[in-house]
Structures are given as structure tokens and as C-alpha cells.
N, CA and C atoms of all chains as a GROMACS GRO file, in nm:
protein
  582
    1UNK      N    1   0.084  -0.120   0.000
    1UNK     CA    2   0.000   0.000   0.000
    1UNK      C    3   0.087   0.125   0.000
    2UNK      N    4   0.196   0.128   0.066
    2UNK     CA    5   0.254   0.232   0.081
    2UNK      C    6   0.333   0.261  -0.035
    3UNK      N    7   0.379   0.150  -0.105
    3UNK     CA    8   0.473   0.135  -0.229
    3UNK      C    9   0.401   0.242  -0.342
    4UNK      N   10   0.298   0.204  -0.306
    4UNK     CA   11   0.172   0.236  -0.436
    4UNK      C   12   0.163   0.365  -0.391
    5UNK      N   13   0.148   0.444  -0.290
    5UNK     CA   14   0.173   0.591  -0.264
    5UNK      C   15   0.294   0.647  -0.288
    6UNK      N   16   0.398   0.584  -0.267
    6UNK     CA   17   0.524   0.688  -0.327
    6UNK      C   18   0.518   0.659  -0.442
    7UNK      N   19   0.460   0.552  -0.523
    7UNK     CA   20   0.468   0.556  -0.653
    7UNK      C   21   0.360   0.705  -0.696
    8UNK      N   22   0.272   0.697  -0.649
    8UNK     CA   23   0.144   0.741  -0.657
    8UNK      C   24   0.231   0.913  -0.632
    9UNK      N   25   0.283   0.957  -0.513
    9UNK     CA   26   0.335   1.076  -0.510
    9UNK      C   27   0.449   1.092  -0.630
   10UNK      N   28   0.526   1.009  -0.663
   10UNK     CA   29   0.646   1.097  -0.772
   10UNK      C   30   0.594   1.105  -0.886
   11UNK      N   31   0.472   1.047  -0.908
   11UNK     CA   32   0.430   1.039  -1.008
   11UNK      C   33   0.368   1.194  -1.002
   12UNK      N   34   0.271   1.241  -0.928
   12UNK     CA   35   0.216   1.369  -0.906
   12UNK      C   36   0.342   1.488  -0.903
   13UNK      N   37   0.431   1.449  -0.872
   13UNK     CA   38   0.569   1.554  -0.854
   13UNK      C   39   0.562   1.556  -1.000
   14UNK      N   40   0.604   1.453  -1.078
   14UNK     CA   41   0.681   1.457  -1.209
   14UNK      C   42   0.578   1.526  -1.292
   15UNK      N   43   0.442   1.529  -1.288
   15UNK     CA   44   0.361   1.586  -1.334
   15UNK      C   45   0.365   1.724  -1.314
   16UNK      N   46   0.377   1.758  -1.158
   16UNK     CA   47   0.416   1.889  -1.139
   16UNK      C   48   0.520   1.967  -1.171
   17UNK      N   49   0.610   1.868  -1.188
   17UNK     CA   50   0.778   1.953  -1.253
   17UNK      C   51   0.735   2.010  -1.393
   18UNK      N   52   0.688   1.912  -1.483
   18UNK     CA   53   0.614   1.929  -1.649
   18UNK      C   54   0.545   2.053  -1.600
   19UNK      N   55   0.463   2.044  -1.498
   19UNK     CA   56   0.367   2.158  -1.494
   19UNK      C   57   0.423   2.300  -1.504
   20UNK      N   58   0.529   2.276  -1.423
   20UNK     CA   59   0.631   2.412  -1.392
   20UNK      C   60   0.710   2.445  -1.529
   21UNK      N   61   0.741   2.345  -1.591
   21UNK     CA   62   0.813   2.372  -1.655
   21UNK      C   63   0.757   2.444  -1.813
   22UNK      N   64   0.658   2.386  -1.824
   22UNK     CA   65   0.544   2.449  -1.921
   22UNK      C   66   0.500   2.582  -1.817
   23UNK      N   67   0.502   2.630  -1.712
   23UNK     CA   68   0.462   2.730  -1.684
   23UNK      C   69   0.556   2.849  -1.718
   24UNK      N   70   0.673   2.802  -1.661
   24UNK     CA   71   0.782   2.877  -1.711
   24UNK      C   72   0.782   2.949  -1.890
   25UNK      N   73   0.813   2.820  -1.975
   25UNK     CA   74   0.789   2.835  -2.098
   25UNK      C   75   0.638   2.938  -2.138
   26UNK      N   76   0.571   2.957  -2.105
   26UNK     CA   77   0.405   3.020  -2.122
   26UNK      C   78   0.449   3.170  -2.087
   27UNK      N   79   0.489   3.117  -1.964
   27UNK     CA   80   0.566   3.282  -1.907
   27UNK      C   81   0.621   3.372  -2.002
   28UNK      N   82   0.744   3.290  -2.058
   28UNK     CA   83   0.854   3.390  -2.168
   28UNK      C   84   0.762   3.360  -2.293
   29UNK      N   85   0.679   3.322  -2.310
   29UNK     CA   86   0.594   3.338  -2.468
   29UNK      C   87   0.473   3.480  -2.397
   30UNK      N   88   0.466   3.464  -2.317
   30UNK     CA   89   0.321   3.586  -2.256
   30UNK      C   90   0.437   3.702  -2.268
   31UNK      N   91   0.597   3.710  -2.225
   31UNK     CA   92   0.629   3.778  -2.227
   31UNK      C   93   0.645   3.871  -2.309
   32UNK      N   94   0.694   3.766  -2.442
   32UNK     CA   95   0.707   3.836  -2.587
   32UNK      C   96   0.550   3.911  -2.636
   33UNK      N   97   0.493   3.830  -2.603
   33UNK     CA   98   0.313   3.945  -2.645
   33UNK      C   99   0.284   4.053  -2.562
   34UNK      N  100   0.302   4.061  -2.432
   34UNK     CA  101   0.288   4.185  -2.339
   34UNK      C  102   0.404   4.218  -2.230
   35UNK      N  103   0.504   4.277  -2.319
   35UNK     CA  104   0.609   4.327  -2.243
   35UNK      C  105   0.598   4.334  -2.064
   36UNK      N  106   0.671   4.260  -2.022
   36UNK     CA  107   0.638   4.336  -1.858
   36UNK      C  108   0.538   4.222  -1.816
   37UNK      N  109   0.498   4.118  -1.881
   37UNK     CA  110   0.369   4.019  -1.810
   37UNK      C  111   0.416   3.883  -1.695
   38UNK      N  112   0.371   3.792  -1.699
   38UNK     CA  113   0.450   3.716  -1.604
   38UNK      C  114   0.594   3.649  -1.656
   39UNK      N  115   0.640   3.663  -1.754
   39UNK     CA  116   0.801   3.635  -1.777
   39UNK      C  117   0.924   3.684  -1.732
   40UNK      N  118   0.877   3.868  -1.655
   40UNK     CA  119   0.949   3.852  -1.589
   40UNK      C  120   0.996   3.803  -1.469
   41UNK      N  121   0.868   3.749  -1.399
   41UNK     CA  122   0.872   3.692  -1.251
   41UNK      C  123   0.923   3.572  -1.302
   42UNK      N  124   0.915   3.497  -1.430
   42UNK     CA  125   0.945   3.302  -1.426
   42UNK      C  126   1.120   3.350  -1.425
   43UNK      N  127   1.174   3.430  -1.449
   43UNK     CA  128   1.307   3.439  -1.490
   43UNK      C  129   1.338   3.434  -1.332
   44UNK      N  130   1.275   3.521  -1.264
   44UNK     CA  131   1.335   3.488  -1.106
   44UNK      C  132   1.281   3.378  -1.059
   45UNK      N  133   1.206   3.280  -1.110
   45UNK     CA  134   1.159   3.166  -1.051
   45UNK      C  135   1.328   3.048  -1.119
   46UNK      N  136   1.300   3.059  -1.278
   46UNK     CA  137   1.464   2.982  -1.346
   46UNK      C  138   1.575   3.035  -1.239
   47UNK      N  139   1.616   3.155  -1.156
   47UNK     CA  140   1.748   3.192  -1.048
   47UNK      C  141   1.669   3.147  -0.924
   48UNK      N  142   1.567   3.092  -0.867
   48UNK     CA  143   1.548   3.018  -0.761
   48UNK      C  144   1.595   2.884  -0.811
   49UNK      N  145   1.564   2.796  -0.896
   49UNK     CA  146   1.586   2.619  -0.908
   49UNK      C  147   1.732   2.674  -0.901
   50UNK      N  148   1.764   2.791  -0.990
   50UNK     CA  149   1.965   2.753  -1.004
   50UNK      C  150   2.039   2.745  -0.899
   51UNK      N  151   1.962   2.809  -0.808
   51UNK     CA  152   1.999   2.845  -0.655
   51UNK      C  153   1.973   2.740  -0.550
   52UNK      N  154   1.886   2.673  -0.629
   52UNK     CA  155   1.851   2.513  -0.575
   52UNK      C  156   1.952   2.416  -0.589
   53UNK      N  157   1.972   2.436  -0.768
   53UNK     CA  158   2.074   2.355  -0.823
   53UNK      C  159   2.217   2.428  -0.779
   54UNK      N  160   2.246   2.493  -0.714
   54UNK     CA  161   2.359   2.541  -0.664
   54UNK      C  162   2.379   2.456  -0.533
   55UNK      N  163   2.306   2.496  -0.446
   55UNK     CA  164   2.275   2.450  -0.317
   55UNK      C  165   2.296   2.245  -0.308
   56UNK      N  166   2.275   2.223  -0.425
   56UNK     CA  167   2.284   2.045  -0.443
   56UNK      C  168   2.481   2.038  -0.462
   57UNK      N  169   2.470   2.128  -0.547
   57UNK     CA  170   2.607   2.118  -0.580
   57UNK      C  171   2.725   2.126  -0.450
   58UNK      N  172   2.683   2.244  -0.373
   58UNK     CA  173   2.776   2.266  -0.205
   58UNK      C  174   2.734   2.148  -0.148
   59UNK      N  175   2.650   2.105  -0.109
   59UNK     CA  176   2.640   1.974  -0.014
   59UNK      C  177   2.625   1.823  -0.093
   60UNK      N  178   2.693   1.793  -0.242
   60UNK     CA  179   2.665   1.692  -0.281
   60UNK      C  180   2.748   1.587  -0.192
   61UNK      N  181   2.607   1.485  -0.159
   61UNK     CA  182   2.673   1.363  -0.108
   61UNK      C  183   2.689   1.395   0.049
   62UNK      N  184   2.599   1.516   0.083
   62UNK     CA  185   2.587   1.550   0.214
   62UNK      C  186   2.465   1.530   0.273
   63UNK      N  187   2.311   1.543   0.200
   63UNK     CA  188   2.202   1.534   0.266
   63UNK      C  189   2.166   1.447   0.290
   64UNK      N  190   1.896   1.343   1.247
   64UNK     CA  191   1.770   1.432   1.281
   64UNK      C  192   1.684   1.372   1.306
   65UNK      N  193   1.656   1.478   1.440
   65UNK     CA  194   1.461   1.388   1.521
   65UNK      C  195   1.391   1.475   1.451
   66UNK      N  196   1.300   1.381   1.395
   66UNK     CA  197   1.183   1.393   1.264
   66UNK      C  198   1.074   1.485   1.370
   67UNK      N  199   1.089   1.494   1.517
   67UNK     CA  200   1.009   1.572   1.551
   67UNK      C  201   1.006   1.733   1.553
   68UNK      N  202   1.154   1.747   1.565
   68UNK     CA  203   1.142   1.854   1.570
   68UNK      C  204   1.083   1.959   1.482
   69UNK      N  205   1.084   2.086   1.584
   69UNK     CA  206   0.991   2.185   1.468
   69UNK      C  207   1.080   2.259   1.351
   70UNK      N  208   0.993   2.256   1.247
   70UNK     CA  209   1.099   2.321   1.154
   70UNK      C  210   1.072   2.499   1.148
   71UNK      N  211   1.122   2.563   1.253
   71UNK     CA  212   1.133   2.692   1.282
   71UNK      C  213   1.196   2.760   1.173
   72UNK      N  214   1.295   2.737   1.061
   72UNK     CA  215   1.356   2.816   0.953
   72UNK      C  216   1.246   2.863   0.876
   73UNK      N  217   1.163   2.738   0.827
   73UNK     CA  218   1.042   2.769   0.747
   73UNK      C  219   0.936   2.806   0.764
   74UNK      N  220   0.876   2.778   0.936
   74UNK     CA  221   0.753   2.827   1.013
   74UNK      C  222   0.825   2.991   1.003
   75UNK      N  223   0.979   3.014   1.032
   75UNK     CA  224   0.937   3.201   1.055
   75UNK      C  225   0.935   3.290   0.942
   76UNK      N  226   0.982   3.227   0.862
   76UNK     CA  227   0.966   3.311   0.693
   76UNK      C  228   0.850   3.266   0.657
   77UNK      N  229   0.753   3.155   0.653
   77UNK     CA  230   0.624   3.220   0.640
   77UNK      C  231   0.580   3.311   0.745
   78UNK      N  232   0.617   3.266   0.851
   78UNK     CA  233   0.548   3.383   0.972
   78UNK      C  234   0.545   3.520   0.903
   79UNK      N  235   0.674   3.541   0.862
   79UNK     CA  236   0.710   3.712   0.843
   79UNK      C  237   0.626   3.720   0.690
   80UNK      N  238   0.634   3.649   0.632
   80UNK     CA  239   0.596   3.719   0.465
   80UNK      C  240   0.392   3.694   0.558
   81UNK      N  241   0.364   3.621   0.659
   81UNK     CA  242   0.202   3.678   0.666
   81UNK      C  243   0.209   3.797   0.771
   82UNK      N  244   0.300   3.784   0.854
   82UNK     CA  245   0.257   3.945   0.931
   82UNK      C  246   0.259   4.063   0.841
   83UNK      N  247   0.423   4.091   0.745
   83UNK     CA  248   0.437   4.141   0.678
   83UNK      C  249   0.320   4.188   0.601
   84UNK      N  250   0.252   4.101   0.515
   84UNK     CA  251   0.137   4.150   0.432
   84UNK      C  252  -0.004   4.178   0.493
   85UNK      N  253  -0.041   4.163   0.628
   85UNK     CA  254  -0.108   4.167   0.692
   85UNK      C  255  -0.102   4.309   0.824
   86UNK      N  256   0.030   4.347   0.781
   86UNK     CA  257   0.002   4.497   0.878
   86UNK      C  258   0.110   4.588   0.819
   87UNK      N  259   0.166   4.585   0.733
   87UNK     CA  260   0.221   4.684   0.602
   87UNK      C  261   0.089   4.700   0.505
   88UNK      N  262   0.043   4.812   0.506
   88UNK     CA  263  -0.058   4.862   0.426
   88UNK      C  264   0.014   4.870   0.266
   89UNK      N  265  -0.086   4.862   0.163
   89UNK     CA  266  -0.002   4.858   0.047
   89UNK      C  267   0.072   4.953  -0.003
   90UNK      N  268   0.072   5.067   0.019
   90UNK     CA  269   0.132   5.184  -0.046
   90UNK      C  270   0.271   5.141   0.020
   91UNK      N  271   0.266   5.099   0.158
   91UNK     CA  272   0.400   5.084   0.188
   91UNK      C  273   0.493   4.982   0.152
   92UNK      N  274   0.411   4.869   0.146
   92UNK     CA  275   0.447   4.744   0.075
   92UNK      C  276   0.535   4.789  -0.050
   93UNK      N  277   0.462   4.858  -0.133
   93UNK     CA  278   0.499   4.894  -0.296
   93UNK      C  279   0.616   5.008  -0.299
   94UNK      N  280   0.614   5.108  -0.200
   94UNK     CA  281   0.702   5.230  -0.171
   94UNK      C  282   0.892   5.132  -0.116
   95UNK      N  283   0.835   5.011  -0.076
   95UNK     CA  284   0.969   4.920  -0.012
   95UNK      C  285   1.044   4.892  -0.147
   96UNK      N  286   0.973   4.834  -0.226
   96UNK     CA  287   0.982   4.771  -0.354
   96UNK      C  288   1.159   4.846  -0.414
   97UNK      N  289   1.260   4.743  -0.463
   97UNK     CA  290   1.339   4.857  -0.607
   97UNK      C  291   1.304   4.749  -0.752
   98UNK      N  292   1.398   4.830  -0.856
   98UNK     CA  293   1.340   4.760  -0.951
   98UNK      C  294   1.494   4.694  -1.023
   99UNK      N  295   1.496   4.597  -1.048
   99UNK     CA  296   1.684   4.594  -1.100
   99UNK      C  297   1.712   4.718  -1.194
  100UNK      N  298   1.692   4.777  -1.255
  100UNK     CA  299   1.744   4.953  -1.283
  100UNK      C  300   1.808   5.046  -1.143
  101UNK      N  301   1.695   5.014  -1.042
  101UNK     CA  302   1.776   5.119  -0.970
  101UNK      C  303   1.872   5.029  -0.856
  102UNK      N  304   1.900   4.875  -0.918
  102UNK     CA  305   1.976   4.861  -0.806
  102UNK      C  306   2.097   4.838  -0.888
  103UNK      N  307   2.083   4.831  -1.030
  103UNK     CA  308   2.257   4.837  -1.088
  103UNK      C  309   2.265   4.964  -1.123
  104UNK      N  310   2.208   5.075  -1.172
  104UNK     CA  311   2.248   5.212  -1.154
  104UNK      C  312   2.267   5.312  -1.071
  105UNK      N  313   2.164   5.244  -0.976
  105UNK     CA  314   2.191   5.388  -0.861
  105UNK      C  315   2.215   5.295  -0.736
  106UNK      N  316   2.262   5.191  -0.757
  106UNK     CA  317   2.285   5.105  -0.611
  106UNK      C  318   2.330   5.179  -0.491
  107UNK      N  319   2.283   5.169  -0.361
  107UNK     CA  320   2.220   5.245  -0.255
  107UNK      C  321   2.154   5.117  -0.128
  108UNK      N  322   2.176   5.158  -0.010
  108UNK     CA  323   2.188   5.065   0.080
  108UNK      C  324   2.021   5.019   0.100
  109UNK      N  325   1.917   5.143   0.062
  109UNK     CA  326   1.793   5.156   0.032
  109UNK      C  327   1.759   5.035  -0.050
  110UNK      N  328   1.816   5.050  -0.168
  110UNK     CA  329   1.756   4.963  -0.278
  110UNK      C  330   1.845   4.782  -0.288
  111UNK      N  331   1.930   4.813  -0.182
  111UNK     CA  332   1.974   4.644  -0.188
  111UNK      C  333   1.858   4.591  -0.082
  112UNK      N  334   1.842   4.721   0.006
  112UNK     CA  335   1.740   4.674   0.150
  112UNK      C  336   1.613   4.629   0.107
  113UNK      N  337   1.537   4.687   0.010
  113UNK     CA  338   1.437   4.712  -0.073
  113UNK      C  339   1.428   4.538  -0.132
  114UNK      N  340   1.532   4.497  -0.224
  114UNK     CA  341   1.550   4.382  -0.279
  114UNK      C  342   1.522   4.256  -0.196
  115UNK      N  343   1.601   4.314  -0.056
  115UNK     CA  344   1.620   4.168   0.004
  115UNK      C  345   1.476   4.196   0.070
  116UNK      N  346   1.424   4.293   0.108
  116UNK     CA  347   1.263   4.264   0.142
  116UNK      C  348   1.167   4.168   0.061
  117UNK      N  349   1.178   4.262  -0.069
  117UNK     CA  350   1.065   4.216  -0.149
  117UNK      C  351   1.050   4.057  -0.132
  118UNK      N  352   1.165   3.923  -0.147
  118UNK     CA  353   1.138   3.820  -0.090
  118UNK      C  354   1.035   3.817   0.007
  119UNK      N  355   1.003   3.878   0.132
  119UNK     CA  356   0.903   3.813   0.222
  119UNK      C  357   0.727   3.917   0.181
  120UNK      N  358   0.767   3.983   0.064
  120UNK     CA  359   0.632   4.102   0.022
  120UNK      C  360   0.561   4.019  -0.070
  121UNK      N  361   0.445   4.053  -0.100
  121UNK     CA  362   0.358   3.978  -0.201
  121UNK      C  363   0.239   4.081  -0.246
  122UNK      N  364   0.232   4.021  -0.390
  122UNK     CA  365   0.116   4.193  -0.392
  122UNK      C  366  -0.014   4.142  -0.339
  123UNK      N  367  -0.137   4.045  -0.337
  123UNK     CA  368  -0.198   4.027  -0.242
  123UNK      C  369  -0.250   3.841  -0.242
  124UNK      N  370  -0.341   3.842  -0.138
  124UNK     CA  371  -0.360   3.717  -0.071
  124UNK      C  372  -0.332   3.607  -0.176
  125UNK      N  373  -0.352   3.554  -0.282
  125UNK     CA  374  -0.358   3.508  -0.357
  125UNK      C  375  -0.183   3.461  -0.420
  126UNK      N  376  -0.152   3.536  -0.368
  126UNK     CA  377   0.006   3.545  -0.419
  126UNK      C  378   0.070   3.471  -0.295
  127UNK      N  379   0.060   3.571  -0.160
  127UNK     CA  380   0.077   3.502  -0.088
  127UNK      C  381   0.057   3.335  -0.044
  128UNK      N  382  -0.072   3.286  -0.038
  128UNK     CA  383  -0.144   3.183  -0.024
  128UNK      C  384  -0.038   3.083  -0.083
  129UNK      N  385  -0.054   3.140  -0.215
  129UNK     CA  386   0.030   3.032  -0.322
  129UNK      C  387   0.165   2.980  -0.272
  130UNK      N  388   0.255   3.096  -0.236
  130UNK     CA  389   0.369   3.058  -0.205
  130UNK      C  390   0.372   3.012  -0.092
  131UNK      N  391   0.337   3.044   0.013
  131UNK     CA  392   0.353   2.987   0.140
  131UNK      C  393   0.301   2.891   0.163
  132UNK      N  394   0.155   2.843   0.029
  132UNK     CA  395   0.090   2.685   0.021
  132UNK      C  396   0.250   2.590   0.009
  133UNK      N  397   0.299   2.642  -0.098
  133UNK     CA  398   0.428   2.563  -0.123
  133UNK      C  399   0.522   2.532   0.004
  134UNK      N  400   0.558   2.675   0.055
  134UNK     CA  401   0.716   2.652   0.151
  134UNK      C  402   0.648   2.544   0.249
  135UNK      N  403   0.518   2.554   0.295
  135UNK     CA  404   0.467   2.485   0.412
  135UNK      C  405   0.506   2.346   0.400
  136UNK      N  406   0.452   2.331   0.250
  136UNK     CA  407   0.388   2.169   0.208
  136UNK      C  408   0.528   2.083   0.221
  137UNK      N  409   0.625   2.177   0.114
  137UNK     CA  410   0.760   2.106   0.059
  137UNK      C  411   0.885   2.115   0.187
  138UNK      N  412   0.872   2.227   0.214
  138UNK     CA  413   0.987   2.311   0.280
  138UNK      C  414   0.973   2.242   0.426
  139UNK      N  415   0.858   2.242   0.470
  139UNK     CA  416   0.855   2.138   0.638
  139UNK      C  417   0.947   2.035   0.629
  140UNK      N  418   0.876   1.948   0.541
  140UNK     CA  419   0.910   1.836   0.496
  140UNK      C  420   1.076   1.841   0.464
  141UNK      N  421   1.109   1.908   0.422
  141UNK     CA  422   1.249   1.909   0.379
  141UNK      C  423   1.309   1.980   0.445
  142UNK      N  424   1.251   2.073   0.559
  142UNK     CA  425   1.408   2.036   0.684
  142UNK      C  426   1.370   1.987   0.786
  143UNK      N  427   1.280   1.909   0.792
  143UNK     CA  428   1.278   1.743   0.861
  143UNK      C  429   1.393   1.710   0.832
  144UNK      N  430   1.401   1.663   0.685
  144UNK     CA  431   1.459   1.570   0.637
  144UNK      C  432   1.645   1.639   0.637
  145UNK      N  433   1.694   1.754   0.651
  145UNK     CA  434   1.784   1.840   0.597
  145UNK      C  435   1.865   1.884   0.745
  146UNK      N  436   1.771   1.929   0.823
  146UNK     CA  437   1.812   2.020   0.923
  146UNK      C  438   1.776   2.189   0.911
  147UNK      N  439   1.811   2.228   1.039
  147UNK     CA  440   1.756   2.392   1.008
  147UNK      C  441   1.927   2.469   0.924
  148UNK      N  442   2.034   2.421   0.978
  148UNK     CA  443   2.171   2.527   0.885
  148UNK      C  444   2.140   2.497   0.751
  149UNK      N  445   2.099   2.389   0.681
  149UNK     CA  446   2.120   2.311   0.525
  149UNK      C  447   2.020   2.421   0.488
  150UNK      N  448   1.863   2.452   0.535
  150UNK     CA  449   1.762   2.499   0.538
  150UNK      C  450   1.771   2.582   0.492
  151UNK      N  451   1.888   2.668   0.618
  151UNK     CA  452   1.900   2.834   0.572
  151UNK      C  453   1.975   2.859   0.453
  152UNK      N  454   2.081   2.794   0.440
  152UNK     CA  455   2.164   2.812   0.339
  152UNK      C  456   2.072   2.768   0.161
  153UNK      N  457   2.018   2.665   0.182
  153UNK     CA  458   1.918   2.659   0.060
  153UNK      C  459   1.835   2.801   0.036
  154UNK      N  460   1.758   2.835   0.164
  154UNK     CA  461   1.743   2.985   0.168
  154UNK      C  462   1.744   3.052   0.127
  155UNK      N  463   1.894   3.103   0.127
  155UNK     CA  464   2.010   3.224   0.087
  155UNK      C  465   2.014   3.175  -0.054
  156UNK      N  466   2.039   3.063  -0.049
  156UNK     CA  467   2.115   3.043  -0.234
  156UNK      C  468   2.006   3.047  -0.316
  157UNK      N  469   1.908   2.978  -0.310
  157UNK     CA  470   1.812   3.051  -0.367
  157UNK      C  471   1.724   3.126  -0.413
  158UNK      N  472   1.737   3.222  -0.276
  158UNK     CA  473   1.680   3.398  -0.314
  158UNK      C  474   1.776   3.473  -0.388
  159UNK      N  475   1.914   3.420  -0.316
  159UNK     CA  476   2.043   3.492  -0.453
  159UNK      C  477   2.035   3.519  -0.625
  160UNK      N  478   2.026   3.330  -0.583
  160UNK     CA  479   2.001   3.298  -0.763
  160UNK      C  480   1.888   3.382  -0.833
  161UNK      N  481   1.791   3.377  -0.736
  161UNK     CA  482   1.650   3.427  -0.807
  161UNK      C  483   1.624   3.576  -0.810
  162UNK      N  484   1.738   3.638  -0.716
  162UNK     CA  485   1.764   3.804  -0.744
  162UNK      C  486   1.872   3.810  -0.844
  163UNK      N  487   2.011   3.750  -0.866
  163UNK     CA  488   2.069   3.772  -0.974
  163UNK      C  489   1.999   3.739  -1.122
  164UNK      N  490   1.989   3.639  -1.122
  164UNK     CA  491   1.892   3.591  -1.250
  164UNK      C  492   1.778   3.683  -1.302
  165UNK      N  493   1.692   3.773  -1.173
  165UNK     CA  494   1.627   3.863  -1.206
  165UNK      C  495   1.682   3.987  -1.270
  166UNK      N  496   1.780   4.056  -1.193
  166UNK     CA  497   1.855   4.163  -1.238
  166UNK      C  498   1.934   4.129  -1.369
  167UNK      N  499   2.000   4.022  -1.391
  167UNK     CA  500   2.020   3.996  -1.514
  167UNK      C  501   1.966   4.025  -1.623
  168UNK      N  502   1.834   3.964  -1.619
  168UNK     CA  503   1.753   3.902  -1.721
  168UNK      C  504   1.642   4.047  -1.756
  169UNK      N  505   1.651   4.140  -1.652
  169UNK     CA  506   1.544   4.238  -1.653
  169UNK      C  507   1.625   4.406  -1.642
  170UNK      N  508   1.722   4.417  -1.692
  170UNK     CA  509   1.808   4.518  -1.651
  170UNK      C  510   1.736   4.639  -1.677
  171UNK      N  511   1.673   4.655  -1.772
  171UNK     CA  512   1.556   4.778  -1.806
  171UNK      C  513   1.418   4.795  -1.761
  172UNK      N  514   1.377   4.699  -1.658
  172UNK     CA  515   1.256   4.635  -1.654
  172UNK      C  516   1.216   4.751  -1.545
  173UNK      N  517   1.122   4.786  -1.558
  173UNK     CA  518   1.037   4.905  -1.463
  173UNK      C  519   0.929   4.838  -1.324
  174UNK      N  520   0.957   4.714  -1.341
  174UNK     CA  521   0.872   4.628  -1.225
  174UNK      C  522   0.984   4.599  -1.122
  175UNK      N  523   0.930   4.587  -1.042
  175UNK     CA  524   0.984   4.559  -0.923
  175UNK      C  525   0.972   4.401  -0.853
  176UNK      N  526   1.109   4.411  -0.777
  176UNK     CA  527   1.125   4.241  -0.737
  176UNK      C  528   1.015   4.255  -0.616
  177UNK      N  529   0.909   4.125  -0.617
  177UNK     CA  530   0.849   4.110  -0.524
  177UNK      C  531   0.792   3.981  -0.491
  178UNK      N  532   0.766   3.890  -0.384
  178UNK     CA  533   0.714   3.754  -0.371
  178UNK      C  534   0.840   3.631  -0.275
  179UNK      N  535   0.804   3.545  -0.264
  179UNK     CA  536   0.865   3.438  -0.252
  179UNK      C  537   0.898   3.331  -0.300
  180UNK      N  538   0.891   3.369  -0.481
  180UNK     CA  539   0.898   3.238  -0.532
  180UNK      C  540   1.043   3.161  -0.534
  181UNK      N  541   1.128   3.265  -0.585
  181UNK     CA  542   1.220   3.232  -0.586
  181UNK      C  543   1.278   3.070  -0.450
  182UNK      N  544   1.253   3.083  -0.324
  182UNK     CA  545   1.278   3.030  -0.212
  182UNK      C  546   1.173   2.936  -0.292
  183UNK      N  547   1.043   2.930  -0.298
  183UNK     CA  548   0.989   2.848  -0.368
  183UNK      C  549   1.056   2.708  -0.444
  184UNK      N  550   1.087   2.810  -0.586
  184UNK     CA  551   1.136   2.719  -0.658
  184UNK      C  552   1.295   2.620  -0.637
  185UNK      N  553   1.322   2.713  -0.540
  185UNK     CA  554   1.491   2.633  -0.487
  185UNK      C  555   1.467   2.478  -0.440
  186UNK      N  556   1.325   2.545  -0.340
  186UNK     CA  557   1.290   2.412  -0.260
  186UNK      C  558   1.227   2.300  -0.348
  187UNK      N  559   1.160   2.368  -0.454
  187UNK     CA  560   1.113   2.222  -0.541
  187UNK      C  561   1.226   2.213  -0.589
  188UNK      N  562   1.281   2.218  -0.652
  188UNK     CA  563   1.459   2.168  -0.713
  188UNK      C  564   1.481   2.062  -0.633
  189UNK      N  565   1.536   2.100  -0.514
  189UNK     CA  566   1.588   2.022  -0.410
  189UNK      C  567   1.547   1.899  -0.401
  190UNK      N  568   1.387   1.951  -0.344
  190UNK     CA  569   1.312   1.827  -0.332
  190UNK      C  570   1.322   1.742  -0.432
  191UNK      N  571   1.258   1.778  -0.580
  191UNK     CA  572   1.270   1.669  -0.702
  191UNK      C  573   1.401   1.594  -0.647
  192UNK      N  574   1.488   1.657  -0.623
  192UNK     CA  575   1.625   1.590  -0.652
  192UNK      C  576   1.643   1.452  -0.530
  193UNK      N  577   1.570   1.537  -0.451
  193UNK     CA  578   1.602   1.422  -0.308
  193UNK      C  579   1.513   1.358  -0.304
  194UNK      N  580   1.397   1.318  -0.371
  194UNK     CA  581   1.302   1.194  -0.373
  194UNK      C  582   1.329   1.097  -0.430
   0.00000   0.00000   0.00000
């Protein structure tokens, strides 16, 4: 039962990553049609994950 | 790590981004605000102060809600799992990233940095990575 829930959760993550990641992409296409719309906030959302993916990088093989 | 303990890094940065938006009236909220223009041209202790605010500011409930739905859900969970120093430092590196990347990417841009996504999106990174 429980197997079937973490299956059941990464599966909902991985859906959600796609989700993000098509959100992102929507972002910089809204951007190009209305200067100033939500593309510029996804660009500081792409320097949060890098900052994520930074943060993996200082403690790899630490958490 | 005892899985009991409380995860205080992430309970007080939501704490602050809801007091924050909840007794800063908006004019003041928005008057805190800089925009990356005035923090690579006229950089000023104001407008770095301004920057590192806007992280815990949100323009309203809805914004808020969203992000702090996230830090709660993911971010508990992951300094359970992390600790509170790993916590902070994920923190830091990812409001960094998500203010340089902004100022980068927006050097002319007349909007102003504001929200918590950035801390947001560090923590889903992470997480993906550590499941």
C-alpha cells in the first residue's frame, strides 16, 4: 500500500515539474506578447531552481 | 535528525511574509519595492534593502497563499529531512540565484522584485532531486 503511494506521489511531482516547466515556458511566450507580463517573474523563478541547483552542488553527497 | 522537531527556519519566513502582508498597508508594501534599474544604476543601501525585502512582500492574498501553500507543504518536509543550517543556506542560495537571475535578465525592466517564489522554486529543485 505504501509502495503504491510513493509511486502514486512521484508520479504527481513529475507531473508537477512538467507543470512548472510548461509554466515557465508560457511565461517567456506571454512575455514576448505583453512586455512586462508574467516572464518577468518566471526568470526569477529559473534563479530560484539555479539556486537550488547550486545549493545540491555545495552539499553533494551530504544530505 | 529527530523527525520531531519543529521546523522553525520555514515556520518564521512564512510567519514574516504573513505578518508582513497583513500589517504593512499597500502603499508601503509597494514604496519598499526597487526595480533591478535602480539597483545596478543607482545602487544604494535603500535599494539592496528594498531587494532583500521584497522576498518576504507579495502583492496580495492570492500570491501570498500560493507561495507559502508551497514553503509549508515542501519546505517542512524538507528540513525534517535536511536540518535547520542546510535549510537556511538553501534559503540564501536561492533567493540569490532568483535576485541575480532577475537583475540579469530584466536590466531595463520598470517592475519591481516582489514575492517568494524564488525560495519556492529552490525548494522544489531540491526536493525533485532528493526523492
Amino acid at each position: 500500500m505504501f509502495s503504491v503511494l510513493s509511486r502514486f506521489t512521484l508520479l504527481c511531482f513529475k507531473v508537477l515539474t512538467l507543470f512548472f516547466i510548461g509554466f515557465i515556458i508560457w511565461g517567456q511566450w506571454m512575455e514576448g506578447l505583453y512586455p512586462g507580463a508574467g516572464g518577468v517573474a518566471n526568470w526569477a523563478h529559473i534563479g530560484g531552481a539555479l539556486g537550488g541547483a547550486w545549493f545540491l552542488y555545495v552539499y553533494k553527497g551530504k544530505l | 535528525m529527530n523527525k520531531t522537531q519543529l521546523p522553525w527556519v520555514m515556520g518564521l519566513l512564512v510567519t514574516i511574509c504573513f505578518v508582513l502582508h497583513f500589517t504593512l498597508p499597500v502603499q508601503t508594501r509597494f514604496a519598499l519595492l526597487t526595480t533591478p534599474a535602480e539597483l545596478i544604476f543607482a545602487p544604494s543601501l535603500r535599494a539592496l534593502g528594498g531587494a532583500i525585502t521584497a522576498g518576504f512582500l507579495h502583492v496580495d492574498f492570492r500570491h501570498l497563499f500560493s507561495n507559502c501553500l508551497m514553503l509549508t507543504l515542501l519546505g517542512f518536509a524538507l528540513e525534517k529531512k535536511m536540518g535547520h543550517g542546510k535549510t537556511a543556506m538553501l534559503l540564501l542560495l536561492s533567493g540569490l540565484g532568483a535576485l541575480t537571475v532577475h537583475v540579469l535578465s530584466n536590466v531595463y525592466s520598470p517592475i519591481p522584485f516582489l514575492g517568494a517564489s524564488g525560495y519556492v522554486f529552490g525548494i522544489i529543485a531540491v526536493y525533485a532531486a532528493l526523492l
